[in-house]
TORMARVEX-555385 format. One line per 5 residues: number of its first residue (from 1); for each residue x, y, z of C-alpha. Coordinates in steps of 0.05 Angstrom, whole numbers, plus 5000, padded with zeros to 4 digits. Layout:
<recs>
NUM	X/Y/Z  ...
</recs>
This chain:
<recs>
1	5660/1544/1368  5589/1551/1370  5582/1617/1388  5516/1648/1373  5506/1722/1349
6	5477/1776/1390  5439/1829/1377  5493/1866/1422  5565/1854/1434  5606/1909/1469
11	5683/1922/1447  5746/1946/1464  5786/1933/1394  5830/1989/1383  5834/2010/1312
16	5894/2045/1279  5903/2090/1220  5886/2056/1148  5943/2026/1106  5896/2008/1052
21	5932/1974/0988  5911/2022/0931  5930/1971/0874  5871/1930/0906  5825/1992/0887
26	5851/2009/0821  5825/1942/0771  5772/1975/0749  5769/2053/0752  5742/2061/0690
31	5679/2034/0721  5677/2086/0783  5600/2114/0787  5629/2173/0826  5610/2242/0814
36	5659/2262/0746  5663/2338/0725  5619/2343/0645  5689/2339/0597  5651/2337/0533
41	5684/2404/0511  5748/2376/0529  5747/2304/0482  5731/2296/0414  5653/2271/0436
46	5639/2273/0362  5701/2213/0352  5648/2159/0328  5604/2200/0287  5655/2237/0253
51	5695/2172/0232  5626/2162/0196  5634/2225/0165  5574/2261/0190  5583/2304/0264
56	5525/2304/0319  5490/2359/0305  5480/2341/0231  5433/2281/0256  5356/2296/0241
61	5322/2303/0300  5255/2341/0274  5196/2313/0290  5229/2275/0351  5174/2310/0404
66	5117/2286/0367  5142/2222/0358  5139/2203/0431  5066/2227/0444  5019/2177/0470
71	5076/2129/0479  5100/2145/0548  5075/2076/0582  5084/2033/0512  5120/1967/0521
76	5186/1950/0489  5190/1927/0413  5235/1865/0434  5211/1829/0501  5144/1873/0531
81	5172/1908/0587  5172/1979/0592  5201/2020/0537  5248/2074/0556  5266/2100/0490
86	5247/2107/0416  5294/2096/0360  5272/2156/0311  5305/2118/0254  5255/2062/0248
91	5215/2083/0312  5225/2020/0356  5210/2025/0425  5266/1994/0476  5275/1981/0532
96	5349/1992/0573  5355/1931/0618  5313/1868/0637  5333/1792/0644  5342/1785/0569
101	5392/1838/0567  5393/1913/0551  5353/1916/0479  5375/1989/0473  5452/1973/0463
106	5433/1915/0431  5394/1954/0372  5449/2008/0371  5505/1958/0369  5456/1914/0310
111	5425/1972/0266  5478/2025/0273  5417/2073/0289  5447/2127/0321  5391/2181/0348
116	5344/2162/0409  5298/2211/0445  5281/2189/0522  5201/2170/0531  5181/2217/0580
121	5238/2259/0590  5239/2285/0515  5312/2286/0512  5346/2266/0441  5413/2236/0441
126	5465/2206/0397  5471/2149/0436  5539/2125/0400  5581/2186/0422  5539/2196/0490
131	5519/2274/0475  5452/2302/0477  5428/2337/0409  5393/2398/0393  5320/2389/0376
136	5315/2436/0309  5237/2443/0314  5200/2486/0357  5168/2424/0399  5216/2424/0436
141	5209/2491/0472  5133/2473/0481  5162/2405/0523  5200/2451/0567  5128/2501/0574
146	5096/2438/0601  5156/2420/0644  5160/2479/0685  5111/2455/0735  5160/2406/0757
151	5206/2424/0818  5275/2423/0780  5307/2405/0843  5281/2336/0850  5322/2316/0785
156	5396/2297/0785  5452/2362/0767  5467/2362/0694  5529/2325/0699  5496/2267/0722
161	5438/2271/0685  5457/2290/0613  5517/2244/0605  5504/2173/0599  5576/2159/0625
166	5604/2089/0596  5602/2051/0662  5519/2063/0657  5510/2042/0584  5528/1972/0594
171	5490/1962/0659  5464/1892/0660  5408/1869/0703  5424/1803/0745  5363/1810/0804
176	5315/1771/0784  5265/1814/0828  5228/1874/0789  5183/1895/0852  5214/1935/0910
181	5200/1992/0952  5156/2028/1009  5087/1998/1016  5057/2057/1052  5068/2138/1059
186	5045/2173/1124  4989/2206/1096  4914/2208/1116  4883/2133/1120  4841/2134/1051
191	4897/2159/1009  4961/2121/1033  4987/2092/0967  5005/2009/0972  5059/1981/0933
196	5094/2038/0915  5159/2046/0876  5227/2069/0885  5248/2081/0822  5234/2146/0775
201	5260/2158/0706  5329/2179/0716  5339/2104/0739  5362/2090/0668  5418/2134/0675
206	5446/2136/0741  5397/2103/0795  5389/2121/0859  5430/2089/0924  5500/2097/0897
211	5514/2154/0945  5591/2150/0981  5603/2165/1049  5659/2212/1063  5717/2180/1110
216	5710/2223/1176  5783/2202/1208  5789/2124/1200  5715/2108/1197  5720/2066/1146
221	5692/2009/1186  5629/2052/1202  5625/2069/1127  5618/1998/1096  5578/1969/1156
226	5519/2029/1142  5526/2014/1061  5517/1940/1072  5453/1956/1112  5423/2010/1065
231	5442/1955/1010  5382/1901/1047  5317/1923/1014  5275/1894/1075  5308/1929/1126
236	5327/1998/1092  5257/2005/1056  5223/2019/1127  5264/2077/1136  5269/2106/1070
241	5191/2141/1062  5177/2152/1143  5174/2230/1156  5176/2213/1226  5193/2155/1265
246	5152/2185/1330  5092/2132/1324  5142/2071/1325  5194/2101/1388  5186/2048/1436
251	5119/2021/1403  5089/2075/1461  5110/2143/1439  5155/2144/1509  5198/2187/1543
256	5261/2162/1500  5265/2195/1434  5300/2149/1377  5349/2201/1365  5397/2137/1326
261	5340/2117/1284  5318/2188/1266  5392/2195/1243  5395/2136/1207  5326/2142/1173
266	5360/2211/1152  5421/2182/1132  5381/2125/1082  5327/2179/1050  5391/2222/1035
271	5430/2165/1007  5365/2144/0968  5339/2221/0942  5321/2232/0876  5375/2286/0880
276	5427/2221/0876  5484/2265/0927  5557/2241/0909  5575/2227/0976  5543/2247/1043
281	5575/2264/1115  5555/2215/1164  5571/2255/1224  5495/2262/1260  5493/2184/1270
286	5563/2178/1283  5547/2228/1335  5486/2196/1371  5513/2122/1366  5585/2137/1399
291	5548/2175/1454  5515/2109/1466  5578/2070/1455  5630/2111/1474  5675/2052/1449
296	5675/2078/1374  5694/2160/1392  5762/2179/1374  5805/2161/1310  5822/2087/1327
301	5805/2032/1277  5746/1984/1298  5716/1920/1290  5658/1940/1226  5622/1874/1245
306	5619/1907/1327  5587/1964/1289  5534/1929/1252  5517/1898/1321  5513/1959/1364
311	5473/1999/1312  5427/1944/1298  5421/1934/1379  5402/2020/1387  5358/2018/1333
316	5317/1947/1354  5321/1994/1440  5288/2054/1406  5240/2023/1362  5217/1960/1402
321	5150/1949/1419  5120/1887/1465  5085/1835/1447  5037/1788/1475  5020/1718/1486
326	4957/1725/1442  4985/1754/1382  5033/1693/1375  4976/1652/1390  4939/1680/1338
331	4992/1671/1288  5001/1600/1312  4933/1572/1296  4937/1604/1232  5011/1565/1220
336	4984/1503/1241  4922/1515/1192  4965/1520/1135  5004/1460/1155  4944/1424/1161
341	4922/1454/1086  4995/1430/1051  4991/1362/1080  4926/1356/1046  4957/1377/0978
346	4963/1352/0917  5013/1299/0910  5051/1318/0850  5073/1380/0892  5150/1378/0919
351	5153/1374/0993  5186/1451/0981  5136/1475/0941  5081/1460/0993  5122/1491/1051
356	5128/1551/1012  5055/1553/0988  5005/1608/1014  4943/1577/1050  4876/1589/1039
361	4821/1623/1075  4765/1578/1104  4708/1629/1088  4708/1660/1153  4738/1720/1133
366	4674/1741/1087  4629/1808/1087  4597/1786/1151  4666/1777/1198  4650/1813/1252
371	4685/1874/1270  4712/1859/1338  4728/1780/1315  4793/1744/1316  4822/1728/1238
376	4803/1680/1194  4845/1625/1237  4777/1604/1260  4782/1632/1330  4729/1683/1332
381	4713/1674/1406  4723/1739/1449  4780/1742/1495  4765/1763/1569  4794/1796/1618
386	4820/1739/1658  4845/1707/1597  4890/1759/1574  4959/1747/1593  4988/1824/1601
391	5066/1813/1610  5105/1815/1545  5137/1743/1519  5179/1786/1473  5197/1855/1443
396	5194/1868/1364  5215/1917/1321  5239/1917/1249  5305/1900/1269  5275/1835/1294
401	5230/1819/1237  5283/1831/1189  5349/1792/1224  5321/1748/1282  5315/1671/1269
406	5305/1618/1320  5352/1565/1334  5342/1505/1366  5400/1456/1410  5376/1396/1429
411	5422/1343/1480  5407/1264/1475  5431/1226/1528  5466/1164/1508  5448/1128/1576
416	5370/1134/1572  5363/1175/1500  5324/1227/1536  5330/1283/1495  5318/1359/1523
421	5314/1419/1487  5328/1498/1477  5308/1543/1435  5345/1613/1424  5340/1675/1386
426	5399/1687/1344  5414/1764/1303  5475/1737/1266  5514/1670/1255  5590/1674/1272
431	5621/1612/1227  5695/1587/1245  5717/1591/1179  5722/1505/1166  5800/1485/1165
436	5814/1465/1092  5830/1393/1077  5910/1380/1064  5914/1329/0999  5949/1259/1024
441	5973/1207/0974  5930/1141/0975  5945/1068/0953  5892/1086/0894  5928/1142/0874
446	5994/1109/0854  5954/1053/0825  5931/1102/0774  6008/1127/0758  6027/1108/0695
451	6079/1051/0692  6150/1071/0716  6128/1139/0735  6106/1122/0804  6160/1162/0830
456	6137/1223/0792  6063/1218/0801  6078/1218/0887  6133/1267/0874  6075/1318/0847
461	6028/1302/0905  6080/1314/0947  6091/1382/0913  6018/1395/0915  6009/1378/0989
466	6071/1424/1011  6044/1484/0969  5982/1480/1004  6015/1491/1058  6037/1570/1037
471	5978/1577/0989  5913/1550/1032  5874/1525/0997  5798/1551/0995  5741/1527/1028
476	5665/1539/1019  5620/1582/1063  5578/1517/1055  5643/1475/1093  5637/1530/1150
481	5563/1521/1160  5571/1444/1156  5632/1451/1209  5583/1501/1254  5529/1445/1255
486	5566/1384/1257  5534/1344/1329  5580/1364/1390  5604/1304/1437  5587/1320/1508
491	5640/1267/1543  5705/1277/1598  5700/1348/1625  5636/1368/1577  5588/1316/1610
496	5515/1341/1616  5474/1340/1674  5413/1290/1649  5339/1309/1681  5320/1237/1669
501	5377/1200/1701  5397/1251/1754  5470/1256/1738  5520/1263/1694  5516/1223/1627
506	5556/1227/1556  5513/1262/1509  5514/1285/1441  5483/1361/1423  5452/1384/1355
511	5431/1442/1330  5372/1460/1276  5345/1527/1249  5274/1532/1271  5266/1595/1230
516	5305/1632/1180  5308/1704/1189  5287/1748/1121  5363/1777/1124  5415/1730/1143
521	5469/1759/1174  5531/1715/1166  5604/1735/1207  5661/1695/1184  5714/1697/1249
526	5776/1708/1213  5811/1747/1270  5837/1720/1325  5824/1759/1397  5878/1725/1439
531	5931/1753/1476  5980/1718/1428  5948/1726/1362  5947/1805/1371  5883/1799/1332
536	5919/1768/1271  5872/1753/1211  5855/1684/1179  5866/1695/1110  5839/1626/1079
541	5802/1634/1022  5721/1622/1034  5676/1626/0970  5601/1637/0974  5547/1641/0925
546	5515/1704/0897  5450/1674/0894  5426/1594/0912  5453/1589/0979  5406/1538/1013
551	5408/1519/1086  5349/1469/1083  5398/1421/1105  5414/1456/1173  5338/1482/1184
556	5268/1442/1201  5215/1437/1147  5173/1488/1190  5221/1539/1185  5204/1581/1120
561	5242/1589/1056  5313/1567/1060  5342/1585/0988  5385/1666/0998  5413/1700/0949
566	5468/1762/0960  5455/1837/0979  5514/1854/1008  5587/1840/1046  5627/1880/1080
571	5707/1870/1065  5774/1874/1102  5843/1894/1072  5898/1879/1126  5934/1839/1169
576	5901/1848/1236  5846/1871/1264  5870/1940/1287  5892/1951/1220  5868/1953/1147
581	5809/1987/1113  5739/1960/1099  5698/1966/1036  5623/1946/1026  5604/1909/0964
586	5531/1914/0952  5472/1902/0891  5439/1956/0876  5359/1937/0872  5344/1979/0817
591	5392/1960/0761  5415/1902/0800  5483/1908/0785  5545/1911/0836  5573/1971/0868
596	5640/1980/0899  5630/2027/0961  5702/2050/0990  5685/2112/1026  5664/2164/0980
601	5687/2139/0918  5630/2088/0890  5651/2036/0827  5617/1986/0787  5647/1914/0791
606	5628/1856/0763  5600/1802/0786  5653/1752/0769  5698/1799/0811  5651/1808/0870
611	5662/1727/0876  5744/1734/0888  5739/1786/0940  5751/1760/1019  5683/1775/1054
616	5680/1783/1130  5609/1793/1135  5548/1771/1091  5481/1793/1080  5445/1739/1049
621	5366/1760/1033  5312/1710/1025  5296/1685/0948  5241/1720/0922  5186/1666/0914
626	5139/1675/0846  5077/1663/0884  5102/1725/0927  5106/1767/0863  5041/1745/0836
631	5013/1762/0906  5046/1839/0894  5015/1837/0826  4945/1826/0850  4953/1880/0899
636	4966/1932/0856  4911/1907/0811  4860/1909/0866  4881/1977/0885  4877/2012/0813
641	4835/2062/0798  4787/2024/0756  4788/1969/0810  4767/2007/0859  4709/2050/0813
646	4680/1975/0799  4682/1957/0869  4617/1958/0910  4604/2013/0956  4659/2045/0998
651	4674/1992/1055  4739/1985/1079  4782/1944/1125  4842/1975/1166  4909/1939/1160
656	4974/1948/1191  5018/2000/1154  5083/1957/1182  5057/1894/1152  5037/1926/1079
661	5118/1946/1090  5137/1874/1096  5084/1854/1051  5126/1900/0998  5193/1865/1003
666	5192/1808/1052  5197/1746/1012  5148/1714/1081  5123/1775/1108  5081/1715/1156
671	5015/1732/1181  4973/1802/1181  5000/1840/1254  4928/1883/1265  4954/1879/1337
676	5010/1932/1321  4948/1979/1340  4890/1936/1362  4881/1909/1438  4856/1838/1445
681	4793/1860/1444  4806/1878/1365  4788/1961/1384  4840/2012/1384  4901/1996/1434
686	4896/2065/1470  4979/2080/1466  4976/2085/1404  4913/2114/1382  4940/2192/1384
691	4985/2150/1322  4927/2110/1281  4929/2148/1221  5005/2132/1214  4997/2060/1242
696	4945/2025/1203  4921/2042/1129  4852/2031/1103  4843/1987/1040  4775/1962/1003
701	4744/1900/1031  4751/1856/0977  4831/1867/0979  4832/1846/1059  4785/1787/1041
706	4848/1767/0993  4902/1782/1042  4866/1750/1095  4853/1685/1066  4921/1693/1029
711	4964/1705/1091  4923/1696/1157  4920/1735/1212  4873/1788/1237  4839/1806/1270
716	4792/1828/1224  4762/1903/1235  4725/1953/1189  4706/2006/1248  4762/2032/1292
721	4735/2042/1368  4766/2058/1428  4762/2003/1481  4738/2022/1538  4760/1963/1577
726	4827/1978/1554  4822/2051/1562  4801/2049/1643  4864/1995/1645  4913/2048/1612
731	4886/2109/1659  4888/2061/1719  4966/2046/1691  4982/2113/1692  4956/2128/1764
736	4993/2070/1796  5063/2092/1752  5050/2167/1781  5027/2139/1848  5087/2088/1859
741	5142/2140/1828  5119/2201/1876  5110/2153/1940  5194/2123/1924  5216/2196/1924
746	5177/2213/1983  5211/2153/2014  5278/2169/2003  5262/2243/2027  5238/2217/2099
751	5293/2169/2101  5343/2230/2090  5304/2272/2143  5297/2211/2184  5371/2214/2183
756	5389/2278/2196  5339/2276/2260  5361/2206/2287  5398/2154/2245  5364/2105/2301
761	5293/2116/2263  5332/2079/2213  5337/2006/2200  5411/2015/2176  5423/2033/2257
766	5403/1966/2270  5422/1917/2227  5491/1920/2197  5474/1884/2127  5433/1916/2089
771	5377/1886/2036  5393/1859/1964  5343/1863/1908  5355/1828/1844  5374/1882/1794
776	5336/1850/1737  5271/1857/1780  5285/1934/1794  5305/1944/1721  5242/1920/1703
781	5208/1966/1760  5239/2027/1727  5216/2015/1657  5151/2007/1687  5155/2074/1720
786	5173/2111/1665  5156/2078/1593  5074/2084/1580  5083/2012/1546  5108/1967/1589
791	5073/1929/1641  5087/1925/1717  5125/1877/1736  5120/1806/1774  5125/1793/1841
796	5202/1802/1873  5242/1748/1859  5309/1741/1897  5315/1663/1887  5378/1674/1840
801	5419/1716/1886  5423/1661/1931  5465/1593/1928  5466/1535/1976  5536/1511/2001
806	5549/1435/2013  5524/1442/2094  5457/1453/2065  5454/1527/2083  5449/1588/2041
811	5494/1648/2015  5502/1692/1969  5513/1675/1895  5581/1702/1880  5583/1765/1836
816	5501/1764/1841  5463/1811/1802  5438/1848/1860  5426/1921/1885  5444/1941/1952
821	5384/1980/1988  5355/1996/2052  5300/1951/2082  5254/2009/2079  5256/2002/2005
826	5255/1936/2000  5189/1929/2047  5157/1989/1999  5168/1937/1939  5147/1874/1975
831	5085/1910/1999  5060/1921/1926  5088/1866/1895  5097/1815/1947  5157/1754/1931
836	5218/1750/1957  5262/1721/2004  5294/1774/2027  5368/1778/2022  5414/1808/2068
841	5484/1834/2041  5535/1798/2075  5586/1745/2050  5572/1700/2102  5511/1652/2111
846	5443/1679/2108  5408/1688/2169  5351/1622/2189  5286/1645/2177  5284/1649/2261
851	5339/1687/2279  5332/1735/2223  5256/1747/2246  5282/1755/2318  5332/1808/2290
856	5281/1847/2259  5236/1838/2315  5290/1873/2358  5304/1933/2301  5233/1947/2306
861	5220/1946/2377  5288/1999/2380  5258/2042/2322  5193/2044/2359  5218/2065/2421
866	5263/2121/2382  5196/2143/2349  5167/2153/2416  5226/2182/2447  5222/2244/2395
871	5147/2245/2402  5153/2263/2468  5209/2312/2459  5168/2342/2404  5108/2350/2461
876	5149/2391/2516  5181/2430/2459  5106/2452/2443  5084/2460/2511  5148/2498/2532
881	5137/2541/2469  5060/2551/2488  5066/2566/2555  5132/2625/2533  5073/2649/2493
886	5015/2653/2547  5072/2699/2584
</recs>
């Protein structure tokens, strides 16, 4: 029941072809955003205008070019945002969506003006029929002399672009977040734009991301689990502007190319062109993620929630990168900084609204921070070598940053109260969906019957109660995260081993969020894998909130910003689990409106509707705080032209690109990462300085004093060097990887001659069992051999392959995570790296310490005398051979 999500889940479930119920597709196809052939010259498109007496192309549209000149950037006439058009009856500017509502319908629907020309585009239309009119004065053809510069094939086809279809003319705006997209482009350092946007003009018509995926033989699963994901701004906007995603492969540049994230960054920039492609062919990631998981090749129906795991799982492999103990120490001392600042603040403040409030700076982060320093967390000594700790605590990559949360179980003994806890990394939540409450009469109830109608008034309940029964009734995703965290009782066969008391005690276990991840992946378990279930789905009714879902409850006050609103859900039509079809409901971040994706047909719901649908997985995006927005604001202020003209001189500061990402559409994107290409000693971290133009961006000083004191983190650096302590380390890396590779494979070539000469040269000849060597330990041996980035490992340690039995001696663990190997290469390891015990294969008791030495002694003493034997046969061989020579 308390299940936790992993990043990776493998799976077996069969899938079977689609009986999808069309009815459930068919309530609103008037809505459907998919591409539509231009019909115009098959309709009366004139109906409106005609009824008025008066056709299209009688409108007056002269003078509608010179009209818009000058007022490309002008605000709208009605609530100050951005205008998109001009009304050239009483030439009001409007705009076509904001949180007031779409002013443009509102003024055609009001005034009965008719004729609109588009801001920058220069197009006039009658609006009230939907058809684009003929400009009768000669400005018109000078617009399109001034257009030709533009590549034509960057703008949507004329179907899409020069019908406003009626699905797009009542688009209303529900997001309550105007700022999204990239933060960097992989251009030189000085001229990397920050903050960028996604959007373009032909947003107003048909905006980008509503591109279908075409069904490639009962991929449906595959099809709404990559929607849902393009549909999370914070984890799709990292892939959506990268031309390459070489710099980030294994945070190294290593031998393993991300050939699943290459295809999937491919797979997002096509869904998200300006060209705005009907409906795309998924077939290059398909093809690179089943040859990693065969499980999903062939034409069976599958588990879309195993999908989402497995892709998220190759992508976080490919792009991972280490990181070490002092870059969460760093961030650490700046978290307990700004814990220290908010208990200091003003009173009148909410307890929430100091948690979510961004620190401030202590000063140190001014013009004369030094170079090579930590941040502004008031650590600025130097780190040396004996205090750097150089084995990984973790691996990150924007998988991680954008899904990960920590969760924390802690068990109280109810004999001493000693309380011990655990703290895990969770990717998703899996919920048992809570059992709905069945209504029983109460004394109180028939007290409130009316007078001789008792019998009707338990009658009713008794109706109600039994109906429940065929009708479930529906239950809150709230009532499944309340069941998920409710305190488990550890008593009878679930006893807990206490520390404190030495046995086994009654205990009671709890578990709290210790951080929320940016993206909250939610799985609601409605099928059943047993045997006798046959995967049968749990059709109760859950609702969940669009927006205002707040886990505070469930989560410790240290833990970040609790309230999530909606981005997307995946959806199952069926019965089972090998049967059905899925759909992905997502917002779209530009018009912030719902889309419908089923396959490669892509329709406009509403959001009423999006509330009755059965989800079976949610993606639930942190609430954009205002102080974040403000934060963007001041950003792009500090990085405008004029800004940067009245700026002093020309110093700069390098950032991380990856955090200026997060920085663009994290709600907490935490603490400044300069570690993503610095080494401790805050000068260039060596692999990856071939990448530093890509990694890290430059920006004016005054804008990293802001972010610094703003955010926290560091270190702090205006002049990129190469570290030359760090540099003799890498080369010194590299010759011990080269060294320790070549010397195994020379190994296992003598052991092969060895054998082929004598097999008694051989340990193996000797002792019948050979040696075990925790698998773990070699894994991490290999990656060490043959990925630039990661460190060598520890000494051996074969402690877990061995258990003790109740006579006190030891055997092997059962079904231990071991490798079977010769002793020869077990004494190469434990001659570099030292550890141990060894480990002999056998499924009896290990050998004592004394009679296993006395074995060995015994195997050597054999081998040696076999080495000498052939040394003397190889001496008469010679001396035979030289003296048939001297004859």
């Amino acid at each position: 029941r308390k299940s936790r999500g992993k990043r990776s889940r493998e799976s077996n479930v069969c899938e079977t072809p689609s009986d999808k119920d069309d009815s459930l597709l068919a309530h609103n196809s008037s809505d459907c955003v998919a591409p539509v052939e231009d019909d115009r010259e098959s309709r009366d498109s004139h109906e409106l205008c005609v009824k008025r007496g008066k056709k299209c192309e009688d409108h007056d549209t002269r003078g509608a070019q010179e009209a818009i000149r000058g007022l490309e950037k002008s605000r709208c006439s009605e609530c100050q945002m951005r205008a998109r058009w001009l009304c050239l009856v009483c030439k009001k500017t409007l705009c076509t969506k904001n949180r007031a509502g779409d002013h443009l319908m509102n003024h055609l629907k009001e005034s009965d003006h008719r004729v609109y020309v588009h801001l920058s585009k220069g197009r006039v239309m009658c609006l009230a029929c939907d058809v684009e009119l003929e400009v009768k004065d000669h400005s018109r053809g000078q617009r399109s002399e001034e257009k030709v510069v533009v590549d034509e094939s960057s703008f949507p086809s004329a179907s899409t672009t020069m019908t406003m279809t009626p699905s797009v003319k009542t688009l209303k705006k529900i997001s309550s977040v105007d700022t999204r997209g990239n933060a960097v482009e992989p251009y030189a350092l000085q001229s990397r734009p920050i903050m960028s946007n996604i959007e373009d003009e032909d947003d107003d018509i048909r905006p980008k991301g509503l591109s279908g995926l075409y069904n490639m033989g009962n991929t449906c699963y595959a099809n709404a689990a990559l929607q849902a994901l393009v549909n999370c701004p914070p984890f799709s906007d990292y892939f959506r502007r990268k031309g390459s995603l070489g710099a980030y492969a294994g945070g190294s540049g290593g031998q393993s190319a991300p050939f699943v994230s290459h295809a999937f960054m491919q797979l997002i920039q096509k869904m998200w062109s300006p060209q705005r492609i009907p409906a795309i062919y998924p077939d290059n990631l398909l093809y690179h993620i089943r040859n990693k998981c065969p499980q999903f090749s062939g034409f069976a129906q599958q588990d879309s929630q195993e999908f989402i795991r497995c892709l998220l799982e190759l992508v976080h492999r490919e792009l991972a990168r280490p990181v070490y103990a002092h870059e969460d120490a760093a961030a650490s001392a700046w978290k307990r900084k700004k814990q220290n600042n908010n208990r200091t603040t003003d009173s009148g403040q909410s307890p929430r609204w100091r948690r979510r409030s961004s620190g401030s700076g202590s000063g140190s982060t001014g013009e004369n921070a030094g170079d090579s320093g930590w941040s502004s967390d008031g650590d600025t000594m130097m780190m040396g070598e004996e205090d750097i700790n150089w084995k990984p605590v973790r691996q990150r990559s924007v998988v991680s940053d954008v899904f990960d949360g920590s969760m924390e179980s802690a068990v109280r003994c109810l004999t001493c109260n000693n309380v011990s806890t655990v703290t895990e990394t969770f990717a998703d939540l899996s919920l048992q969906i809570a059992s709905p409450p069945h209504y029983t009469p109460t004394i109180d109830d028939e007290e409130m019957a009316p007078d001789g109608e008792s019998w009707m008034w338990s009658w009713g309940h008794w109706l109600t109660s039994l109906s429940s029964w065929f009708v479930p009734p529906a239950v809150s995703i709230e009532d499944c995260f309340a069941a998920f965290f409710t305190p488990d009782r550890l008593i009878g066969d679930d006893m807990y081993s206490c520390e404190k008391c030495s046995k086994l005690r009654n205990g009671v276990k709890t578990y709290r969020i210790t951080k929320l991840p940016e993206v909250l992946c939610v799985h609601l378990k409605r099928f059943s894998h047993d045997q006798q279930a046959g995967g049968a789905k749990m059709n109760t009714r859950v609702t969940f909130p669009l927006a205002g879902l707040d886990l505070s409850k469930w989560a410790t006050e240290t833990a970040g910003e609790s309230e999530y609103e909606l981005c997307a859900l995946v959806c199952h039509e069926g019965a089972t689990v090998d049967s059905g079809h899925y759909v992905a409901i997502a917002r779209n971040e530009i018009d912030g409106n719902w889309y419908e994706f089923d396959d490669s047909t892509v329709t406009k719901l509403d959001a009423a509707y999006v509330l009755t649908k059965d989800a079976y997985v949610l993606f639930y995006q942190k609430k954009q705080d205002l102080r974040q927005e403000r934060v963007r604001d001041a950003v792009r202020q500090m990085m405008s032209p004029q800004a940067i003209a009245n700026s002093s001189g020309g110093d700069r500061h390098y950032i991380s690109t990856e955090w200026l990402e997060r920085l663009s559409t994290f709600a907490e994107p935490g603490p400044i990462t300069n570690y993503d290409f610095l080494c401790p000693h805050a000068n260039l971290l060596p692999r990856r300085s071939e990448h530093v133009t890509v990694i890290c961006t430059a920006v004016p000083t005054q804008l990293w004093r802001y972010l610094s004191q703003t955010f926290g983190g560091g270190p702090s650096v205006s002049q990129l060097h190469y570290c030359a302590v760090c540099d003799g380390r890498a080369k010194n890396l590299v010759e011990k990887r080269n060294r320790e590779a070549e010397n195994f494979r020379q190994l296992e070539r003598n052991m092969h001659a060895a054998e082929d000469r004598s097999p008694a040269l051989l340990y193996a000849h000797h002792i019948d069992a050979p040696s075990c060597i925790s698998k773990s330990w070699f894994s991490d041996w290999e990656k060490f051999v043959n990925d630039p980035a990661v460190e060598p490992p520890g000494p051996i340690d074969n402690s877990s392959l061995l258990i003790k039995s109740p006579d006190g001696k030891t055997r092997l663990r059962p079904r231990a995570h071991c490798l079977r190997v010769p002793r020869e290469f077990y004494l190469y390891f434990q001659a570099l790296y030292g550890g141990g015990p060894e480990v002999f294969y056998i499924e009896s008791d290990q050998p004592s310490e004394e009679k296993a030495a006395e074995v060995i002694r015994m195997a050597d003493l054999a081998i040696a005398a076999e080495g000498q034997r052939l040394q003397q046969e190889d001496a008469a061989a010679a001396a035979k051979e030289s003296s048939d020579g001297e004859e």
